[in-house]
C-alpha positions in Angstrom: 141.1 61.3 -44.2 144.2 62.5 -46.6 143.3 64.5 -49.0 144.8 62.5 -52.4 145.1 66.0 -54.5 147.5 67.4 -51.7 149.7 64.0 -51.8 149.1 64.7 -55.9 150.7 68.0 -55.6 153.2 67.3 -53.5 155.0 64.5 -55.7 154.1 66.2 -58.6 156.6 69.4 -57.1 159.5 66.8 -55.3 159.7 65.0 -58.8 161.7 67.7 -60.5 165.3 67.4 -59.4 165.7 71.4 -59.3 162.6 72.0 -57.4 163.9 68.9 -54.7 167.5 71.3 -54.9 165.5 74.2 -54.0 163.7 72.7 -51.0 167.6 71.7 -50.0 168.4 75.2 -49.9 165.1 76.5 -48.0 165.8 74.2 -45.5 168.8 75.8 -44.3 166.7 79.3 -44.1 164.8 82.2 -46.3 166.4 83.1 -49.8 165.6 85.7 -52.5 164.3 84.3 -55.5 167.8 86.1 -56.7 170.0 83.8 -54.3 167.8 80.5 -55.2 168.3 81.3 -58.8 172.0 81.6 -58.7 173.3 77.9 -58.6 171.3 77.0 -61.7 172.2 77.2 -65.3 168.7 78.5 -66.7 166.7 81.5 -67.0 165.3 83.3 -64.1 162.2 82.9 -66.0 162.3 79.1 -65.5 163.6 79.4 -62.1 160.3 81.1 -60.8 158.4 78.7 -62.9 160.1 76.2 -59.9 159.1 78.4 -57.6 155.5 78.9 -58.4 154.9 75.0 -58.6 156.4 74.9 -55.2 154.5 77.3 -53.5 151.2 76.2 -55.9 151.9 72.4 -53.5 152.0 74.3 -50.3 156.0 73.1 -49.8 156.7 77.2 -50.0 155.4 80.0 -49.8 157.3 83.7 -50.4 156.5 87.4 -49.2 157.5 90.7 -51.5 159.0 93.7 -49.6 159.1 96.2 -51.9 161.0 94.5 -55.0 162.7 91.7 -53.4 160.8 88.6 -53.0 161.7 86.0 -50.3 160.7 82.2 -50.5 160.8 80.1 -47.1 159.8 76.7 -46.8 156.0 75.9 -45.3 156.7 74.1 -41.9 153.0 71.9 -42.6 154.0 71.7 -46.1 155.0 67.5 -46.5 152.3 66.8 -43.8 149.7 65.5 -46.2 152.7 63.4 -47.9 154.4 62.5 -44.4 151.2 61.2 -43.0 149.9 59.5 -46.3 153.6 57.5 -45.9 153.3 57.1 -42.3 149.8 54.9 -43.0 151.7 52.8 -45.9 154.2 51.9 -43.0 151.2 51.0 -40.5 149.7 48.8 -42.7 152.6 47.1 -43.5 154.2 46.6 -39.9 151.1 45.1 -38.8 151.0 42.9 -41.3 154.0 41.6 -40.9 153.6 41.9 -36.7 150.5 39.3 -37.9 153.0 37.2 -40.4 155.3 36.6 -37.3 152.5 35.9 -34.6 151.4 33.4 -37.4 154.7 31.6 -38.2 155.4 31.4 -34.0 152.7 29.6 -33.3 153.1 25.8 -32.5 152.2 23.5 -35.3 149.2 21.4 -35.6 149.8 18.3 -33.5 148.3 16.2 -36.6 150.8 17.7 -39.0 153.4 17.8 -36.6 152.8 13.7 -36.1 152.3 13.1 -40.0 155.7 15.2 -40.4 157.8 12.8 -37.6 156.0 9.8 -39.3 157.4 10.8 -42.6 161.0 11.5 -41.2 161.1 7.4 -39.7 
């Protein structure tokens, strides 16, 4: 069973174009919360704000060595949103496996005679 206040979290963190920007950088490897703040054009204050909803979803998480504080991204972390997705697109497919199965099956002979009756 998915746990809904995972999938909550999760989209509540990915809806925030910085915090999506900050995943972008992770992915290519560990940063200081120094290096992640760099590209943006707002406090350091607001930027660890980011971070602490991030890590709050399980998308992060981040380690202090002495003063310096290192964010990597949590492998698992889209796994609650990945799988809730993955069951949308079961449902779906086999619906429309069941749509097709329906619409290549032969016609009723009786409409199919009332149909060539109509046509003459």
């Amino acid at each position: 069973m998915l746990n809904q206040q995972d999938i909550d979290a999760c989209l509540r963190a990915l809806v925030e174009p910085t915090r999506r920007a900050i995943l972008e950088r992770l992915s290519r490897g560990p940063a200081t919360v120094t290096q992640l703040a760099a590209p943006f054009d707002m406090t350091f204050a607001a930027v660890v704000q980011h971070l602490q909803t991030l890590e709050a979803s399980g998308l992060i998480r981040s380690e202090k060595v002495g003063r310096v504080r290192t964010c990597r991204i949590e492998p698992d972390g889209l796994a609650p949103l990945s799988d809730w997705i993955a069951e949308r697109k079961q449902l779906a497919e086999r619906r429309l496996d069941r749509l097709g199965q329906i619409l290549a099956e032969p016609e009723n002979p009786e409409i199919q005679h009332k149909q060539e009756d109509a046509r003459r």
